[in-house]
C-alpha positions as CSV (number, residue, x, y, z in Angstrom):
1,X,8.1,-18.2,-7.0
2,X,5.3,-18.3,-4.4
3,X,1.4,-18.1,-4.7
4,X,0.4,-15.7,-1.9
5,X,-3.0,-16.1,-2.4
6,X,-5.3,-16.5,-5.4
7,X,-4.0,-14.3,-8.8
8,X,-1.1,-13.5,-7.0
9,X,2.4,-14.2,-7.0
10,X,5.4,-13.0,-5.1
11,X,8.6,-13.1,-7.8
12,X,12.2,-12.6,-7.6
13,X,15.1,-13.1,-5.7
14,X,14.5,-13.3,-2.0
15,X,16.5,-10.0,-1.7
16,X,15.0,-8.4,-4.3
17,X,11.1,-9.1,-4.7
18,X,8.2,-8.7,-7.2
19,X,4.7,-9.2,-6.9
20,X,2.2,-10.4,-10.1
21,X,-1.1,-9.6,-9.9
22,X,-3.3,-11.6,-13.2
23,X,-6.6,-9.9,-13.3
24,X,-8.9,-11.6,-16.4
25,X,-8.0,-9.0,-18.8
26,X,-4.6,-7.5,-17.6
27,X,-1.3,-8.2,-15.8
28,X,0.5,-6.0,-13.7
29,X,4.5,-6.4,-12.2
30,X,4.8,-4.5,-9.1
31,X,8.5,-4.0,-8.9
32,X,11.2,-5.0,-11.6
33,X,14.1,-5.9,-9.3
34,X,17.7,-5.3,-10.7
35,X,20.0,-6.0,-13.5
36,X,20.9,-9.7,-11.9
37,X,17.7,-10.8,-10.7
38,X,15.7,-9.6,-13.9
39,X,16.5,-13.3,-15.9
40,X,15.0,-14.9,-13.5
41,X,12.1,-12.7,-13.1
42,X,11.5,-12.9,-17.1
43,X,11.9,-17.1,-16.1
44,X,9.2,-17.0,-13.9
45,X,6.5,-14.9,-16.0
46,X,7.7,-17.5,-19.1
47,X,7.0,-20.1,-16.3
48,X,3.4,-18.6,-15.8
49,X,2.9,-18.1,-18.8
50,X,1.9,-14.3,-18.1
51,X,3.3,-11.1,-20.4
52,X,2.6,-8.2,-18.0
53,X,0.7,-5.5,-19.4
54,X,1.9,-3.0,-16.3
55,X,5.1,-2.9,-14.9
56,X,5.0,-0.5,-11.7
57,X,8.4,1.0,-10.7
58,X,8.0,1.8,-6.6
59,X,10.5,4.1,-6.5
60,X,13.7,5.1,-8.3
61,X,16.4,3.8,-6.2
62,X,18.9,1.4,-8.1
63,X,17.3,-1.6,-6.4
64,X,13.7,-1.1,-7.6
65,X,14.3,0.2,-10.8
66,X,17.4,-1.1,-12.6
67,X,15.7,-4.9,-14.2
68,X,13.2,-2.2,-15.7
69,X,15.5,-2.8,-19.3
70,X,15.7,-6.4,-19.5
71,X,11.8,-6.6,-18.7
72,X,11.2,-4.0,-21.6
73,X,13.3,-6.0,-23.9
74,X,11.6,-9.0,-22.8
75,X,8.0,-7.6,-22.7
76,X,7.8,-4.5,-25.4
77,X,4.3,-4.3,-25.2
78,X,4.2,-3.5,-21.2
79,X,3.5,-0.1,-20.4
80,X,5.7,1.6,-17.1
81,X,4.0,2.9,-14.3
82,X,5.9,5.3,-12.0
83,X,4.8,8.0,-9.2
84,X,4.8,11.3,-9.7
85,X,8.7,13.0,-9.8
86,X,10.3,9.9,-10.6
87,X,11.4,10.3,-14.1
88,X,13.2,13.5,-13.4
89,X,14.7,12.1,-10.4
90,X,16.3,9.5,-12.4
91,X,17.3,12.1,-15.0
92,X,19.3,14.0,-12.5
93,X,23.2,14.0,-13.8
94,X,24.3,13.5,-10.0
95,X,22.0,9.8,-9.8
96,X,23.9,8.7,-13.1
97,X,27.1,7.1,-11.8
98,X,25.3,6.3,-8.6
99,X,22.7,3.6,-10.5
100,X,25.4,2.2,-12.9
101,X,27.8,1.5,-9.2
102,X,24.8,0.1,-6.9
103,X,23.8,-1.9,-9.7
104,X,27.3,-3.0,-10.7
105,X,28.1,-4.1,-6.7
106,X,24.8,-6.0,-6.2
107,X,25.3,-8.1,-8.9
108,X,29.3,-9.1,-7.8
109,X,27.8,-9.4,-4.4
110,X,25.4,-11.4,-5.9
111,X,27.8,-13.6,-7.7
112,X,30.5,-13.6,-4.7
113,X,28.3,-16.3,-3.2
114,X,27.6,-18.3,-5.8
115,X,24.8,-17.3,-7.4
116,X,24.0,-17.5,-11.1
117,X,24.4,-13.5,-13.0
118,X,23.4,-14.2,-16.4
119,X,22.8,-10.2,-17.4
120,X,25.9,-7.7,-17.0
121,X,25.3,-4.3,-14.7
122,X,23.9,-1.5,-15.8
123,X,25.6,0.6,-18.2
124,X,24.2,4.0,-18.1
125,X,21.2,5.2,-15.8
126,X,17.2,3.2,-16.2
127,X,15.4,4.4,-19.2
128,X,12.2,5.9,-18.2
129,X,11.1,7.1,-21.2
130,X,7.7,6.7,-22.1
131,X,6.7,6.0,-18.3
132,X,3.4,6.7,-17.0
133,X,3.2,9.2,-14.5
134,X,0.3,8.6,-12.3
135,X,-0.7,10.7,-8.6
136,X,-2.3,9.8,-5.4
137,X,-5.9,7.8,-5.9
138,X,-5.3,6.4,-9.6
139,X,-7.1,3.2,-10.3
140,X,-6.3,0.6,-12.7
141,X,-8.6,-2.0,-13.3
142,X,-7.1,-5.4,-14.7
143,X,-10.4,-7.4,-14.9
144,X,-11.8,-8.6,-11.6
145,X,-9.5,-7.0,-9.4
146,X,-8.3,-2.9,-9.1
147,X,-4.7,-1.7,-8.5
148,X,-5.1,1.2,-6.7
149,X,-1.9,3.3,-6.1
150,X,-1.0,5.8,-3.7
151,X,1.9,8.0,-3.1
152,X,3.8,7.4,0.0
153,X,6.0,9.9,1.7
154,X,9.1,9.8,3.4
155,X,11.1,7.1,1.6
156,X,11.8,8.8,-1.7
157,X,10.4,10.7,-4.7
158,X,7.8,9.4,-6.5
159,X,7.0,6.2,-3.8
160,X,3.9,4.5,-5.0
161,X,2.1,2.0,-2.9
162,X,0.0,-0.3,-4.6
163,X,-2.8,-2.4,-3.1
164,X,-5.5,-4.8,-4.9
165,X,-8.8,-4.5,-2.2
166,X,-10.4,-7.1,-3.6
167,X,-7.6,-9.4,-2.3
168,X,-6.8,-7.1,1.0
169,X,-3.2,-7.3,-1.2
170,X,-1.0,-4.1,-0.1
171,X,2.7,-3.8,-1.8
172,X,4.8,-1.8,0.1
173,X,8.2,-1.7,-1.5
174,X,10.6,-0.3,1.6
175,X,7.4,1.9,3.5
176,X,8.5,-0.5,6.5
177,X,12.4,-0.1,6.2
178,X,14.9,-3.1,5.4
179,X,13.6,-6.2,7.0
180,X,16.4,-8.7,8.1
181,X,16.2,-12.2,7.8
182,X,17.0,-12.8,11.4
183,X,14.4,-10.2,12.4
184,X,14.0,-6.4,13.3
185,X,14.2,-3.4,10.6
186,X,16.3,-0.9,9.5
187,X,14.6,2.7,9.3
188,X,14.5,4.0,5.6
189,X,13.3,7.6,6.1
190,X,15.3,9.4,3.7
191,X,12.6,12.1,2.5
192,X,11.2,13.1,5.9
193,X,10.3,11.1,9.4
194,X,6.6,12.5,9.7
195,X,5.8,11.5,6.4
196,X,7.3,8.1,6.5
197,X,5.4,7.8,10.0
198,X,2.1,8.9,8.6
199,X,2.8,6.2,5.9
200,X,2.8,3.7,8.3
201,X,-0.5,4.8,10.0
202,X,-2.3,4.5,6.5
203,X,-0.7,0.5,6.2
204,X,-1.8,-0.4,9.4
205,X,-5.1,1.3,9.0
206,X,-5.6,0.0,5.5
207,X,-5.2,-3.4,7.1
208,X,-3.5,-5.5,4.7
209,X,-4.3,-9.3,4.9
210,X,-0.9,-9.6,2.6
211,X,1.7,-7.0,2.9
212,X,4.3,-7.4,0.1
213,X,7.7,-5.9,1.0
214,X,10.5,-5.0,-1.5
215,X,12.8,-7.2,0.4
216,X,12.9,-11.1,1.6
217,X,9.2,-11.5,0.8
218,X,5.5,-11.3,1.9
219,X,3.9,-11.2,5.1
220,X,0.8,-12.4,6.1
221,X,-2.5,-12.2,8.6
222,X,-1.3,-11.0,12.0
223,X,2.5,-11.2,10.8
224,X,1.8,-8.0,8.5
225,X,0.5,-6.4,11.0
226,X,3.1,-7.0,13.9
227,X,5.3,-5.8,11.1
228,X,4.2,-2.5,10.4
229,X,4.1,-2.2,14.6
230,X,7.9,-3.5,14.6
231,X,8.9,-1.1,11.7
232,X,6.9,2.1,13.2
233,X,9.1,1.2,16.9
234,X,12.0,0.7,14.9
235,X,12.4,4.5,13.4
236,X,10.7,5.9,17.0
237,X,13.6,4.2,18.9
238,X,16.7,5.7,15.7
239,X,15.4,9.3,16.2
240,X,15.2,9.1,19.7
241,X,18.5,8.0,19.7
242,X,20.0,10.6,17.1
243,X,18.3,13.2,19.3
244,X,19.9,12.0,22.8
245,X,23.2,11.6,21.2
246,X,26.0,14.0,22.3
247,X,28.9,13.6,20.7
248,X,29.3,14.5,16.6
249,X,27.2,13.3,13.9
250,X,30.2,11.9,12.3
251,X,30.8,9.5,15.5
252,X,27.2,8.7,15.4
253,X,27.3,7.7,11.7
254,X,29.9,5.0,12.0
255,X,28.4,3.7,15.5
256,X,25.1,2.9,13.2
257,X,26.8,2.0,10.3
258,X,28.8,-0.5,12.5
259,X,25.0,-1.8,13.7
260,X,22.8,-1.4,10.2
261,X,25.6,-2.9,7.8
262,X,25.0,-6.5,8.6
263,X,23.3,-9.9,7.1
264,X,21.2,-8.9,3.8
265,X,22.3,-6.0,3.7
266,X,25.9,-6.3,3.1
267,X,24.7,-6.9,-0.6
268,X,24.6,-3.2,-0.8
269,X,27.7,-1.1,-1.3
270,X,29.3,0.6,2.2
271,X,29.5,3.4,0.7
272,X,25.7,3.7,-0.2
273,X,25.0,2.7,3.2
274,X,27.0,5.2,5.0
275,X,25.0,7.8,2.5
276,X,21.9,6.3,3.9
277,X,23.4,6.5,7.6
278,X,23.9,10.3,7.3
279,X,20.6,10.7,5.5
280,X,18.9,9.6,8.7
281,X,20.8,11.7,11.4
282,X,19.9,14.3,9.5
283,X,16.5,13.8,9.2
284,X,15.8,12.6,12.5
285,X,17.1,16.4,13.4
286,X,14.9,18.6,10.3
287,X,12.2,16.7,12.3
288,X,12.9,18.6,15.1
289,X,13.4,22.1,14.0
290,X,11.2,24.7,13.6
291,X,10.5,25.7,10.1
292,X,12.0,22.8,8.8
293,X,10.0,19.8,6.9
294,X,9.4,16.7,8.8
């Protein structure tokens, strides 16, 4: 737990983050981690002595979406704020069996070095029922200070971004990519490279003072910004090198797979990286052929 500056709070596992903002009249959870890190996310709000009014769901991959039931069961009361396309994405009978596996290999990677995993896996997909759906420009005010939310392309559906002006706060989730501990990023452009791009143009020109990623923490004054430079380099430098390679995709997946699946990010499955891997060759290429999307 870690005040970032005042009324808020970054959260979580250093692998897995969350971000409390306590206006005077409401509280809002921006990002609910996953099955293994929600105890001690529900420790930490105890700690405070906070019951979140809000919790906002980035996006709906595994590992921003699947502590959403143990914070529901904790917090009733909260209402769930996700972006627009979420819920059905989650609903999809192909996503299923992928949440309950992520979920279920985090947590053993989790506990393979040591750490405490106090709440099993997932057993069946996240449970948006009764979500919130909100679009681009919504404004919540929680006393004092305004969440505003805006949906961000080229990550995944329903991406919300979630900034609090008053505090030059801006929550990112994975707009930047995977940020290792030992420096540099790992594209995350599943949806599209030009939006993902033009995502990263509206961070840097929103300016944030404190830029909360979904992984190994917050960034702040000139950090932030050098990081949303770093991270915009970082997918320029993988398409340009999807697009110069010659030989088959397939050969080009395992050389980046070889390079990407490393450090933090070994606490993902290989096969869900490998998935990720492919996802980017082949966008890196859509971008690049006419009448295709970006």
């Amino acid at each position: 737990m870690k005040r970032l500056c005042e009324s808020i709070w970054e959260l979580g596992h250093p692998l897995f983050n969350a971000y409390l903002v306590r206006g005077a009249d409401r509280v809002a959870l921006v990002e609910v981690g996953i099955s293994a890190v929600a105890p001690r996310l529900v420790g930490e709000l105890e700690a405070l002595g906070v019951a979140p009014d809000l919790l906002v769901v980035t996006h709906p991959h595994t590992d921003h979406l699947s502590g959403l039931g143990a914070l529901r069961e904790r917090f009733p009361g909260a209402e769930v704020v996700v972006g627009p396309g979420a819920p059905g994405f989650v609903a999809h009978p192909k996503a299923a069996a992928g949440f309950v596996a992520e979920d279920r290999y985090m947590a053993e990677a989790l506990a393979s070095r040591g750490e405490a995993v106090a709440r099993p896996a997932l057993g069946g997909p996240p449970d948006l029922s009764g979500a919130r759906e909100v679009g681009e420009g919504a404004r919540i005010d929680l006393g004092g200070l305004t969440l505003e939310l805006w949906v961000a392309g080229g990550h995944a559906p329903g991406n919300l971004v979630a900034g609090v002006p008053e505090r030059g706060a801006l929550f990112v989730s994975d707009c930047l990519g995977f940020r290792y501990g030992r420096g540099g990023f790992m594209p995350l452009y599943f949806t599209g490279y030009g939006p993902y791009q033009d995502t990263l143009e509206r961070i840097r020109a929103w300016g944030p003072e404190v830029l909360g990623l979904g992984h190994l923490g917050a960034l702040t004054g000139p950090a932030a910004r050098e990081a949303v430079a770093a991270a915009r380099a970082a997918a320029e430098a993988l398409r340009e090198r999807v697009l110069a390679h010659r030989g088959s995709d397939e050969d080009l997946a395992q050389r980046l797979f070889a390079q990407v699946y490393r450090d933090e990010l070994t606490c993902y499955s290989p096969t869900n990286i490998r998935m990720c891997v492919g996802l980017l060759i082949r966008r890196s290429r859509e971008a690049e052929t006419p009448g295709r999307p970006a």
